[in-house]
N, CA, C and O atoms as a printed pandas DataFrame, in Angstrom:
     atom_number atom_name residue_name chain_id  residue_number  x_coord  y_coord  z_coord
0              1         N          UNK        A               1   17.756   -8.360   21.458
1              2        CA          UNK        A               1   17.326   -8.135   20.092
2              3         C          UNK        A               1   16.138   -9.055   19.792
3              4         O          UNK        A               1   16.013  -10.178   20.280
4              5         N          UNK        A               2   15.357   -8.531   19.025
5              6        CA          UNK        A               2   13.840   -9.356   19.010
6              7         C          UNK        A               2   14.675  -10.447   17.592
7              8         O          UNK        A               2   15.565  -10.407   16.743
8              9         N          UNK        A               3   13.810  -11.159   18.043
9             10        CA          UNK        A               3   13.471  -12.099   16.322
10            11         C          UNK        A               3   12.841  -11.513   14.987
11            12         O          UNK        A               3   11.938  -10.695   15.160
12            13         N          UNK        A               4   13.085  -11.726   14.077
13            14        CA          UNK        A               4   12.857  -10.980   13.069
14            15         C          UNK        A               4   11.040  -11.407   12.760
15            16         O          UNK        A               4   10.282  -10.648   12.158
16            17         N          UNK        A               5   10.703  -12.522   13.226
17            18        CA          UNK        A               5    9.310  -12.512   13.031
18            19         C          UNK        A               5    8.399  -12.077   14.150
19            20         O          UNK        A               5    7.182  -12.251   14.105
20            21         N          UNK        A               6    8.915  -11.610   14.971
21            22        CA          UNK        A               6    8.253  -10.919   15.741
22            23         C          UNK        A               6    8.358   -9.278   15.253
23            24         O          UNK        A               6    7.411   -8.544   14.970
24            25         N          UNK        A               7    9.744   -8.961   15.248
25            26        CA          UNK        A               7    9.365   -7.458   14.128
26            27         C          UNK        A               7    8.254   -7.190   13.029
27            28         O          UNK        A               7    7.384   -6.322   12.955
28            29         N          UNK        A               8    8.571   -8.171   12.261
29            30        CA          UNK        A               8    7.397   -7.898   11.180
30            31         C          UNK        A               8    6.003   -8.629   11.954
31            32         O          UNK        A               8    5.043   -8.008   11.497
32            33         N          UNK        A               9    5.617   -9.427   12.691
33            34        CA          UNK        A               9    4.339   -8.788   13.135
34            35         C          UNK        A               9    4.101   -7.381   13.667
35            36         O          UNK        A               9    3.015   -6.883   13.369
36            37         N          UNK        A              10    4.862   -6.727   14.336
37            38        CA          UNK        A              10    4.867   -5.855   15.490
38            39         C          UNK        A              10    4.622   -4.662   13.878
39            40         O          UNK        A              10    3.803   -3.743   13.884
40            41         N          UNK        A              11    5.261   -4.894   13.023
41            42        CA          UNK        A              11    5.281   -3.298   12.144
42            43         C          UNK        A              11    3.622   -4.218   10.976
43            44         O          UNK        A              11    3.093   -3.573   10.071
44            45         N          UNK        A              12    3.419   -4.858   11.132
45            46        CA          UNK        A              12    2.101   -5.245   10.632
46            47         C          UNK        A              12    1.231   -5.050   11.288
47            48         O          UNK        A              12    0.284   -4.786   10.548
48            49         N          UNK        A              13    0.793   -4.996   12.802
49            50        CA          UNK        A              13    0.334   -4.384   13.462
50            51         C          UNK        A              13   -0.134   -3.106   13.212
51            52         O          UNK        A              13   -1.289   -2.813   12.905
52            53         N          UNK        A              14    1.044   -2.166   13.392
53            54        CA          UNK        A              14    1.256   -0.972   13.812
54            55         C          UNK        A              14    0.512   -0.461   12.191
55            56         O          UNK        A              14   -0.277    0.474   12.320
56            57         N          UNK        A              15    0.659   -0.875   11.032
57            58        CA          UNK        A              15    0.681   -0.122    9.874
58            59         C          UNK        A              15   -1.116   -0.253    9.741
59            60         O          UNK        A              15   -1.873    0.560    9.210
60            61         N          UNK        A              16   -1.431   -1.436   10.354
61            62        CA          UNK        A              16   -3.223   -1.947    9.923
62            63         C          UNK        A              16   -3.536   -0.535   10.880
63            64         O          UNK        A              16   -4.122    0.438   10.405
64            65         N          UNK        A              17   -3.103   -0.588   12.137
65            66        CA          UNK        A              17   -3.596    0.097   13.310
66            67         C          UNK        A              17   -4.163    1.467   12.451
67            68         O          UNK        A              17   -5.289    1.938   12.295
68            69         N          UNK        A              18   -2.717    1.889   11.946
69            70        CA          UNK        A              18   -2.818    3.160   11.439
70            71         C          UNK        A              18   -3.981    3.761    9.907
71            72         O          UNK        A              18   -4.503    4.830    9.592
72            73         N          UNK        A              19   -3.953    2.878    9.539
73            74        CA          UNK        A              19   -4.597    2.299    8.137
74            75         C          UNK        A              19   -6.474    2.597    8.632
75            76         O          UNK        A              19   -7.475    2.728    7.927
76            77         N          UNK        A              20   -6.325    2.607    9.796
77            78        CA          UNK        A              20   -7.771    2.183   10.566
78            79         C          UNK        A              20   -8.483    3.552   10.275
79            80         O          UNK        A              20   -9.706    3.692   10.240
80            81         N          UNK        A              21   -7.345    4.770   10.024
81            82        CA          UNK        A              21   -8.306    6.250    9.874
82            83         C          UNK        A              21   -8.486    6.086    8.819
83            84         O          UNK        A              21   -7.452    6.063    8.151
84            85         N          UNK        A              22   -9.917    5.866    7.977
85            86        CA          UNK        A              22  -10.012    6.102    6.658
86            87         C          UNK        A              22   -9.837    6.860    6.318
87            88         O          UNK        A              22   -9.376    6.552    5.219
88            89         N          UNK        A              23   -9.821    8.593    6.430
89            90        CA          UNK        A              23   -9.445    9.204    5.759
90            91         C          UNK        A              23   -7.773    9.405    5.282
91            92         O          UNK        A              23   -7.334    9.618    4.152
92            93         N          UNK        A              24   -7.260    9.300    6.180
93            94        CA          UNK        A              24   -6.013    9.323    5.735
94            95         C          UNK        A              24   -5.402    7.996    5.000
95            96         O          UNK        A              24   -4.267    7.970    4.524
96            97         N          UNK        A              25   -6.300    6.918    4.977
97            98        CA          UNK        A              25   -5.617    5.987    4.330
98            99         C          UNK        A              25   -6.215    6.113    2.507
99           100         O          UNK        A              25   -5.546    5.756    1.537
100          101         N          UNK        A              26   -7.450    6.640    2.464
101          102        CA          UNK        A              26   -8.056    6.985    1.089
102          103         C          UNK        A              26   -6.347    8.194    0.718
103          104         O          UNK        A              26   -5.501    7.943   -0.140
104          105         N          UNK        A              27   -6.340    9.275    1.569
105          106        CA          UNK        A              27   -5.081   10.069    1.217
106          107         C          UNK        A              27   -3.855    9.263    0.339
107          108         O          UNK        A              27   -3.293    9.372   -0.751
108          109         N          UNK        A              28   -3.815    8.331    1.612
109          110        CA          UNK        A              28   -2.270    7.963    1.263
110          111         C          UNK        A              28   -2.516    7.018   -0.053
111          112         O          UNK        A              28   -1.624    6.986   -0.901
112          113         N          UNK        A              29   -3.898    6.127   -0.269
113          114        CA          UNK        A              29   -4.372    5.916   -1.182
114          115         C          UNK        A              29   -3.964    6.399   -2.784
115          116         O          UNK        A              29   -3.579    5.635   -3.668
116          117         N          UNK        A              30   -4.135    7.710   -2.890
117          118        CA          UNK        A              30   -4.464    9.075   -3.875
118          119         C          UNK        A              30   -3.431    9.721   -3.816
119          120         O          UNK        A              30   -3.024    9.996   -4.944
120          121         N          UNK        A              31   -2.677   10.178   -2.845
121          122        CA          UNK        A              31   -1.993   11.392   -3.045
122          123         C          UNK        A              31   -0.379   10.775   -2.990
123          124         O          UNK        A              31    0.547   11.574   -3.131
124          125         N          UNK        A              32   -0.161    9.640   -2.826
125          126        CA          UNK        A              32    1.304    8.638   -2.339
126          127         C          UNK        A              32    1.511    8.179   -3.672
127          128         O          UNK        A              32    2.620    8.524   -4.079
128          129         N          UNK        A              33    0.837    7.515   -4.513
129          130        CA          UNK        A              33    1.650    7.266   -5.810
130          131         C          UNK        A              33    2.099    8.159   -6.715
131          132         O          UNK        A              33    3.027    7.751   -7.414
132          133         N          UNK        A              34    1.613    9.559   -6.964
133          134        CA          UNK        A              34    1.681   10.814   -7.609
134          135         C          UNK        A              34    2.936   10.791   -7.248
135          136         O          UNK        A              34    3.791   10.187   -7.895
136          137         N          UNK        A              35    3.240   11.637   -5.871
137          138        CA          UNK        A              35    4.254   12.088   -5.060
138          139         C          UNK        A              35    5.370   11.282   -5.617
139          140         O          UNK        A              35    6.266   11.776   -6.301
140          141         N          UNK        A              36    5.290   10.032   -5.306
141          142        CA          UNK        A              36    6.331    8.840   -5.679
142          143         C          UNK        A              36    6.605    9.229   -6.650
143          144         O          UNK        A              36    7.632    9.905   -6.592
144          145         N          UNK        A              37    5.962    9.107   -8.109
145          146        CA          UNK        A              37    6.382    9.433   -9.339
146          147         C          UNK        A              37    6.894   10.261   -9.525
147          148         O          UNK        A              37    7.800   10.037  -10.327
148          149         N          UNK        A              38    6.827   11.604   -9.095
149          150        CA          UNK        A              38    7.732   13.097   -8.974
150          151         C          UNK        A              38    8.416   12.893   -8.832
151          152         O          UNK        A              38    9.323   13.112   -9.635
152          153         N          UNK        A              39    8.657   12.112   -7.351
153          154        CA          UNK        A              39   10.265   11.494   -6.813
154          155         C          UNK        A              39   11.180   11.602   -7.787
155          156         O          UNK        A              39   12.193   12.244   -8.065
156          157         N          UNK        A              40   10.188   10.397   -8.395
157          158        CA          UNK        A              40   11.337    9.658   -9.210
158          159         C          UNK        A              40   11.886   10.132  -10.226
159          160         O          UNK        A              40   13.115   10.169  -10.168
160          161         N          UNK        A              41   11.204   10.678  -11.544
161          162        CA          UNK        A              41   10.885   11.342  -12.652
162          163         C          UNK        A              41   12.123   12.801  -12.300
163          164         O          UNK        A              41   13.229   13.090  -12.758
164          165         N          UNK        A              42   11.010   13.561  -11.039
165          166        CA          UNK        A              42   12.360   15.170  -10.995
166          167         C          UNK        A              42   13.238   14.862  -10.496
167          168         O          UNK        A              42   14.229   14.783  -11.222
168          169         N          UNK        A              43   13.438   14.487   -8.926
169          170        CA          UNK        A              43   14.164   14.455   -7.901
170          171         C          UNK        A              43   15.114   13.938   -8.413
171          172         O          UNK        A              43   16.044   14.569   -8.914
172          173         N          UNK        A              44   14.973   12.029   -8.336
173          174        CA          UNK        A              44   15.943   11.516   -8.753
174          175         C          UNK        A              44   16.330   11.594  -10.076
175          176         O          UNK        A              44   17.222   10.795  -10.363
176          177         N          UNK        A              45   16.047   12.110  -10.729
177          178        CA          UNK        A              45   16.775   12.365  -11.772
178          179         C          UNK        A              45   15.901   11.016  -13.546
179          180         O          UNK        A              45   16.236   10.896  -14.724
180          181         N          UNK        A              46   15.157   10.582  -12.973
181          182        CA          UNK        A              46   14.823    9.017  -14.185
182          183         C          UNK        A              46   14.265    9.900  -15.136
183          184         O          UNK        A              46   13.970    9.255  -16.142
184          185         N          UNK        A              47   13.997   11.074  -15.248
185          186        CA          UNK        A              47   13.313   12.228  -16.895
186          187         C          UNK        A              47   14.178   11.886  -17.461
187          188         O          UNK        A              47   14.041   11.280  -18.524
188          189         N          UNK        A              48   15.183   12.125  -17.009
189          190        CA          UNK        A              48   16.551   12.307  -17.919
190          191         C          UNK        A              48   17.199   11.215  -18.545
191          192         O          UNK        A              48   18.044   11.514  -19.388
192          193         N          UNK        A              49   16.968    9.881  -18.295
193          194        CA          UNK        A              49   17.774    8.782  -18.214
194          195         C          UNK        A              49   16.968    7.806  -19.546
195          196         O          UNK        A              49   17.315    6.709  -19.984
196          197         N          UNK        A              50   15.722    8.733  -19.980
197          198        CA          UNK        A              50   15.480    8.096  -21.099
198          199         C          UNK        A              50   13.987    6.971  -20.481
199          200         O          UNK        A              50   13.483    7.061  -19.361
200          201         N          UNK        A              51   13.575    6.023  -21.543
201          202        CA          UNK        A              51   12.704    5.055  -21.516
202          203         C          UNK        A              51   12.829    4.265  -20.205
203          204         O          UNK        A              51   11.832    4.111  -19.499
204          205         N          UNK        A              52   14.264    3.659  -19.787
205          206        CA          UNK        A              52   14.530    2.980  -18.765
206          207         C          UNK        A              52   14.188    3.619  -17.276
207          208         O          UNK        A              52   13.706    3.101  -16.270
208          209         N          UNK        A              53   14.698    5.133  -17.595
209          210        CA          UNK        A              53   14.372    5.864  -16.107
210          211         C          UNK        A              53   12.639    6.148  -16.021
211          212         O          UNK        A              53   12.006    6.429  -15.003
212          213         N          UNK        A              54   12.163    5.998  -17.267
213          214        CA          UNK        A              54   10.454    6.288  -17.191
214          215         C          UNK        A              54    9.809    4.804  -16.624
215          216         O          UNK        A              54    8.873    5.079  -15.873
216          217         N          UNK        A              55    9.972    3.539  -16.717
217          218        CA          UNK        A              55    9.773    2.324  -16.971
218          219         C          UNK        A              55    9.552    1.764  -15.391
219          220         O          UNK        A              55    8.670    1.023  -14.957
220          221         N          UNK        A              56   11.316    2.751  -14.315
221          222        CA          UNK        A              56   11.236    2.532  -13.285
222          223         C          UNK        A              56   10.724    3.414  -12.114
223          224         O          UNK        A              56   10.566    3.189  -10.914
224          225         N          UNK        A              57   10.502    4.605  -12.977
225          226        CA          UNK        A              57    9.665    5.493  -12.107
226          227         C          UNK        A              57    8.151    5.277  -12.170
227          228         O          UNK        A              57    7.567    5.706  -11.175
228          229         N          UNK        A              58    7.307    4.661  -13.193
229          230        CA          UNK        A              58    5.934    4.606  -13.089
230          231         C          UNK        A              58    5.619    2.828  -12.412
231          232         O          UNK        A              58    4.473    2.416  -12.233
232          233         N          UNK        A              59    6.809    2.025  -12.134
233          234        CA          UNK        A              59    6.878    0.862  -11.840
234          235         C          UNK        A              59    6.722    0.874  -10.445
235          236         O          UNK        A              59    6.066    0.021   -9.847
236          237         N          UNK        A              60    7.476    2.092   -9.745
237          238        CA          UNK        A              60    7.522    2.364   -8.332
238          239         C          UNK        A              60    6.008    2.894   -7.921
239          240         O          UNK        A              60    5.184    2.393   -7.155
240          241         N          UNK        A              61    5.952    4.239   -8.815
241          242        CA          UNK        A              61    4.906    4.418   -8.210
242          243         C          UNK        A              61    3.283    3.633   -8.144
243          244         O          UNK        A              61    2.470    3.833   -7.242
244          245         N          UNK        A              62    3.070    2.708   -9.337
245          246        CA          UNK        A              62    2.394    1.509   -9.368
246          247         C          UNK        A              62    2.607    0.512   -8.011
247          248         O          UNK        A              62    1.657    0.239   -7.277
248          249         N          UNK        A              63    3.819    0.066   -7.803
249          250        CA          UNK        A              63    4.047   -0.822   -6.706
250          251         C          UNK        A              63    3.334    0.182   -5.363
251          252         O          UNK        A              63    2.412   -0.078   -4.589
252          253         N          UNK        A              64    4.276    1.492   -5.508
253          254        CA          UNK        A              64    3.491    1.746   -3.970
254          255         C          UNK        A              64    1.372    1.885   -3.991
255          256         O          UNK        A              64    0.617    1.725   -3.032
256          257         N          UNK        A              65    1.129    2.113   -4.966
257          258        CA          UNK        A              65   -0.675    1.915   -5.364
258          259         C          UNK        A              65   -0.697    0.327   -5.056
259          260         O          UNK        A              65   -1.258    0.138   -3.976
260          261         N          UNK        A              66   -0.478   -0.281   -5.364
261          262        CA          UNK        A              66   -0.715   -1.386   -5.237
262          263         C          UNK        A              66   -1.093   -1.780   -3.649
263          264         O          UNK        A              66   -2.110   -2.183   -3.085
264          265         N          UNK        A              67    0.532   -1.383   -3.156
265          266        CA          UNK        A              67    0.651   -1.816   -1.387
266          267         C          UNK        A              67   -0.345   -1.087   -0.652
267          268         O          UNK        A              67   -0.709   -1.638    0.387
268          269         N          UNK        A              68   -0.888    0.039   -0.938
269          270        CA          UNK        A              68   -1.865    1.053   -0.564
270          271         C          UNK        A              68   -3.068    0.688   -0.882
271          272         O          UNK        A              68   -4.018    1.075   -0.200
272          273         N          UNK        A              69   -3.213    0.014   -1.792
273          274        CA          UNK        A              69   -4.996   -0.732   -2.399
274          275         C          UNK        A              69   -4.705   -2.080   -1.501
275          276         O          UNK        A              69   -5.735   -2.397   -0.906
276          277         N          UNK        A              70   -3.955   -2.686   -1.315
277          278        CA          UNK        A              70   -3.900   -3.745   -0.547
278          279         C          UNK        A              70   -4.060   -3.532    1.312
279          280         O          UNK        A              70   -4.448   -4.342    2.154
280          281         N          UNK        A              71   -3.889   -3.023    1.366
281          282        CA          UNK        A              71   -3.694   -2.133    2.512
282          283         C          UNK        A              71   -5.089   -1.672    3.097
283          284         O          UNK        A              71   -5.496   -1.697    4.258
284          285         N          UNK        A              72   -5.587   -1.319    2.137
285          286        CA          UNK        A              72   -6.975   -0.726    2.056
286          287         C          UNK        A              72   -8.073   -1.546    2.275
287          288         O          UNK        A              72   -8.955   -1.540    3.133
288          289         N          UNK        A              73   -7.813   -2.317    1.229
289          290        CA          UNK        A              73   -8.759   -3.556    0.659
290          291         C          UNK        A              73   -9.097   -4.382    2.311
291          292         O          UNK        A              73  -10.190   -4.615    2.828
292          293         N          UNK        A              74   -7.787   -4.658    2.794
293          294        CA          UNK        A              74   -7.310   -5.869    3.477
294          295         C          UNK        A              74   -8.349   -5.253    4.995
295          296         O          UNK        A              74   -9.118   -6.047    5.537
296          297         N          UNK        A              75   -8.228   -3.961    5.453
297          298        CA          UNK        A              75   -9.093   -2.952    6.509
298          299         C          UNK        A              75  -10.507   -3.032    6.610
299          300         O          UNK        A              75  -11.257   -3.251    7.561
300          301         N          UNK        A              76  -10.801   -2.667    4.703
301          302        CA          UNK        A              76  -12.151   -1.837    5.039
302          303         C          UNK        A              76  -12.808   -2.996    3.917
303          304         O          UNK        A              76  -13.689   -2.339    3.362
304          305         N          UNK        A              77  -12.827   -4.506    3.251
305          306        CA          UNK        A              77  -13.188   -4.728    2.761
306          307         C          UNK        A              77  -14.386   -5.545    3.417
307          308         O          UNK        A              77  -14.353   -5.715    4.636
308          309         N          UNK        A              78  -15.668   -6.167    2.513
309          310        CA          UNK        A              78  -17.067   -6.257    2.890
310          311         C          UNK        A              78  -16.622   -7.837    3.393
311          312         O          UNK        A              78  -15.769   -8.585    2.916
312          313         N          UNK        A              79  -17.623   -8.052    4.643
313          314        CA          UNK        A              79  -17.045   -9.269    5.521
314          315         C          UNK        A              79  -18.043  -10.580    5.368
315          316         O          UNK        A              79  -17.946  -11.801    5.498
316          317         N          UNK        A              80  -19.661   -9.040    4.807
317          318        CA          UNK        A              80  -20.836  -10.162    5.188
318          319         C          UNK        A              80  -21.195  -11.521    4.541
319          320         O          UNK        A              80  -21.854  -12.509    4.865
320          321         N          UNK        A              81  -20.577  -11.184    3.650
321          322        CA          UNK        A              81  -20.663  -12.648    2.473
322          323         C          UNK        A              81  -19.897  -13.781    3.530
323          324         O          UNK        A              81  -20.443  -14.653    4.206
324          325         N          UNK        A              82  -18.756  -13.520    3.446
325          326        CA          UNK        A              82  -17.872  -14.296    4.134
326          327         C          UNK        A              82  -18.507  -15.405    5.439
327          328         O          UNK        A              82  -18.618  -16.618    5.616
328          329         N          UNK        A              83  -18.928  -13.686    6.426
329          330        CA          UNK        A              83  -20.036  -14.257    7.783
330          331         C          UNK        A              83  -21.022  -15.444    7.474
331          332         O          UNK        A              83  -20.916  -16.600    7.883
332          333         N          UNK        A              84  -22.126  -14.852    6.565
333          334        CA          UNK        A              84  -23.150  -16.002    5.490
334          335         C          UNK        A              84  -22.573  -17.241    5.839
335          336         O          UNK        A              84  -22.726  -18.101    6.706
336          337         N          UNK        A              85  -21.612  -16.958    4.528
337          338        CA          UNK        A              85  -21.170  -19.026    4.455
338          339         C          UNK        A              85  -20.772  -19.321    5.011
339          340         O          UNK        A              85  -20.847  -20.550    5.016
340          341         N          UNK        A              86  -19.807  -18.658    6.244
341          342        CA          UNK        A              86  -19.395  -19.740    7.297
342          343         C          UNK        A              86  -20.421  -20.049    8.146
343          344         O          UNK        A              86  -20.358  -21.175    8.640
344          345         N          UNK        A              87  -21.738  -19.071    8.582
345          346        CA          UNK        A              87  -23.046  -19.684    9.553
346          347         C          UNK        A              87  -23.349  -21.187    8.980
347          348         O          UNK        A              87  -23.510  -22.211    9.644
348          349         N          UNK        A              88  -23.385  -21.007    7.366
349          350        CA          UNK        A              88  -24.008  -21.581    6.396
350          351         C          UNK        A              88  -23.251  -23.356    6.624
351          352         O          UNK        A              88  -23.777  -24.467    6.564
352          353         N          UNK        A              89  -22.034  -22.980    6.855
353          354        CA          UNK        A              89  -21.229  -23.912    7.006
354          355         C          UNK        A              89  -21.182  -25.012    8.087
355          356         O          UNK        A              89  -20.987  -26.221    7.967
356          357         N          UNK        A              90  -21.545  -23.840    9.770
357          358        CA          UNK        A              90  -21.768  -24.514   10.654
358          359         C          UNK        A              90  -23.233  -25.335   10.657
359          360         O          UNK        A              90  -23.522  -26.079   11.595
């Protein structure tokens, strides 16, 4: 059985790896928090349950936008500034 911090590198890995097709990560971007909210709202049933079931269905689907802009950000964000000041540094 692995160590548990070797799992979560190994699925941190695997998720950047995947993350690497921009198009499908703009997708999962856009089309993954919607979906979520349906989930939650039809499927599971939170329409019905009043303010509380609305509160935790737009909470979810926010959290998963979030992990998906982070996700994103963390791939395809601009490096050159960064490059600059560290030359700048040496």
């Amino acid at each position: 059985m692995k160590p548990q911090a070797e799992i979560i590198k190994e699925i941190d890995k695997t998720s950047s790896q995947d993350s690497l097709n921009k198009p499908s990560s703009v997708a999962r971007l856009v089309i993954l928090p919607p979906v979520i909210l349906f989930n939650e709202l039809i499927i599971k049933g939170a329409l019905f349950r009043g303010v509380p079931g609305w509160k935790k269905a737009v909470n979810t689907s926010l959290l998963c936008f979030v992990t998906e802009a982070k996700k994103y950000e963390h791939d395809y964000k601009d490096t050159s500034e960064m490059e600059r000041d560290s030359k700048d540094f040496l």
